[in-house]
N, C-alpha and C positions, 0 to 999 in steps of 0.2 A: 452674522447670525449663526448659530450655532445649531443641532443637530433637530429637528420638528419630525416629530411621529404623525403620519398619516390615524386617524380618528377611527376611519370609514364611514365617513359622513353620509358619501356620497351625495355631497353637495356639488362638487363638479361636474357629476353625471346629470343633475336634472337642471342647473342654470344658463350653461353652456350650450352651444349649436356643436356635436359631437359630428364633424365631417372628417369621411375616413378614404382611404388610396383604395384601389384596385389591389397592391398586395398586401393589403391588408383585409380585403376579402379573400386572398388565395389561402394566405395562412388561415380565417376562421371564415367557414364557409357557410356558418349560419347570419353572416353578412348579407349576402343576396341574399335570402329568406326573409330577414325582418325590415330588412334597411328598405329607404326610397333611394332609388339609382340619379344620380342628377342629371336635368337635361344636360346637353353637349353643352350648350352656350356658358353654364355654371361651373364648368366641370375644369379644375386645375391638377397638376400633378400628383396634389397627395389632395383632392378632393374626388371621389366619385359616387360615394353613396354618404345618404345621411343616415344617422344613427337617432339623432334629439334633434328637433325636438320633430315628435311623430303627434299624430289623430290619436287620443287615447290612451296615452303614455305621458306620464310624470317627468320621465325621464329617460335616458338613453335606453335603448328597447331590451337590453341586457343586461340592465341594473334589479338586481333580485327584492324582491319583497324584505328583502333585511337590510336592504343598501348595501350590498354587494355585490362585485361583477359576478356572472356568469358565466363568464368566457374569459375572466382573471388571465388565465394561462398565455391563450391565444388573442390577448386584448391589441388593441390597434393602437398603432405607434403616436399617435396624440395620447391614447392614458398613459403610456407608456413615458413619455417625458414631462407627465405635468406632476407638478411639482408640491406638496403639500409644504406649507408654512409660506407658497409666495403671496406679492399681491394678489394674485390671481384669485389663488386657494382662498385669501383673505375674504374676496369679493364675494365668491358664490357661498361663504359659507353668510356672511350675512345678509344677503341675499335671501336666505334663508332661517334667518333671526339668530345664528350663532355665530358665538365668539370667534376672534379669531386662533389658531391653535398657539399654545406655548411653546417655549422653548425647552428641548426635554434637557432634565438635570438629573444627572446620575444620584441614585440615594449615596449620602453620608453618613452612616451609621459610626 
């Protein structure tokens, strides 16, 4: 498959269970602020706080009124390697009644 531009759907922010490490609260520390911390018995090496799905929340507790992160910068290394144009991206986007993304083609003029 060749090269898929991210949309900013922000469809993986609200389909998905967005569970994030301990340093990935160190780096963005509005982590412990929004997130639910997991009990010990749930809690794996890169799981310690949940992010999505929350009481009241559409979606992950950082995804902006415009479906965009707000903490982009400092985002947790799960957004950080997921991947627009895989199955995955496929899934939560129709998940949420859209297409799946194409394949970007350089203009030919």
């Amino acid at each position: 498959m060749g090269k898929v531009e991210c949309d900013k759907c922000g469809a993986c922010c609200q389909t998905f269970p967005v569970l994030v490490s301990l340093s990935d609260a160190m780096r963005e520390p509005r982590i412990k602020q929004c997130a639910i911390e997991l009990p010990e018995h749930l809690k794996q090496p890169s799981w310690d706080f949940k992010l999505h799905p929350l009481p009241f929340h559409r979606g992950c507790c950082f995804l902006g009124g415009d479906d965009l992160c707000t903490v982009y910068e400092t985002r947790p290394d799960v957004c950080r390697t997921f991947e627009a144009g895989t199955e995955e991206c496929a899934e939560a986007r129709a998940r949420l009644g859209l297409p799946p993304l194409q394949e970007w083609q350089p203009d030919r003029h």
